[in-house]
N, C-alpha and C positions, 0 to 999 in steps of 0.2 A: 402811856406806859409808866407802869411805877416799880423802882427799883427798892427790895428790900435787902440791907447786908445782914445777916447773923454771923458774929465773928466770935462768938463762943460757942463754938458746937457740942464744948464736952456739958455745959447747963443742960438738967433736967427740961427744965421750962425751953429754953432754945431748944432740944432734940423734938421736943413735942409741937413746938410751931412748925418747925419744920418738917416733920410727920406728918402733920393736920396739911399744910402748903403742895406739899405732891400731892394729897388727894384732889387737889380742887381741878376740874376740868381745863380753866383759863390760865391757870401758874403755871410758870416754867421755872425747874431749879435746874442752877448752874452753880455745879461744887468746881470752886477753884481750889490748887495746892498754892499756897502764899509763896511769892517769891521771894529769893535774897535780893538781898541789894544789888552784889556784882549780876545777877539774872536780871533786874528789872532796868538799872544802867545800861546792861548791852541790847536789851528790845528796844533802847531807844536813843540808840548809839550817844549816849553820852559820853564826856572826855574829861579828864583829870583837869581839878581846878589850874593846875600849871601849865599846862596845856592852853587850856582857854585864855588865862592871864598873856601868857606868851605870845598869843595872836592878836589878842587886844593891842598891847603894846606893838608889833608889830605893825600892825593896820594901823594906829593911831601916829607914827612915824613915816608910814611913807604916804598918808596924809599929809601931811607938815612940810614934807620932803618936795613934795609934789606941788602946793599951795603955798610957799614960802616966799 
């Protein structure tokens, strides 16, 4: 399988590959709407660097704590 992105779809030249690309029997087009950041952070539950930072240091202490 081979994955083409066209990310300028308002080009002449990109509307027309992509014209030409539906017609083909074996191509599938798959039009996504681009996500925001906070949209693409929450599909993949991300968490605030302070957050993160916060449990690092935590686990890293009751490591120590525990190992001492």
């Amino acid at each position: 399988m081979t994955t083409i992105i066209i990310e300028d779809n308002n080009n002449l030249q990109a509307k027309q590959l992509l014209e030409y690309i539906k017609t083909l029997p074996y191509a599938t087009v798959v039009e996504e709407k681009k996500k925001s950041f906070r949209e693409a952070a929450a599909e993949c539950n991300a968490v605030p660097v302070s957050a993160f930072v916060g449990e690092l240091h935590h686990q890293i202490d009751e490591y120590f704590d525990k190992n001492a």
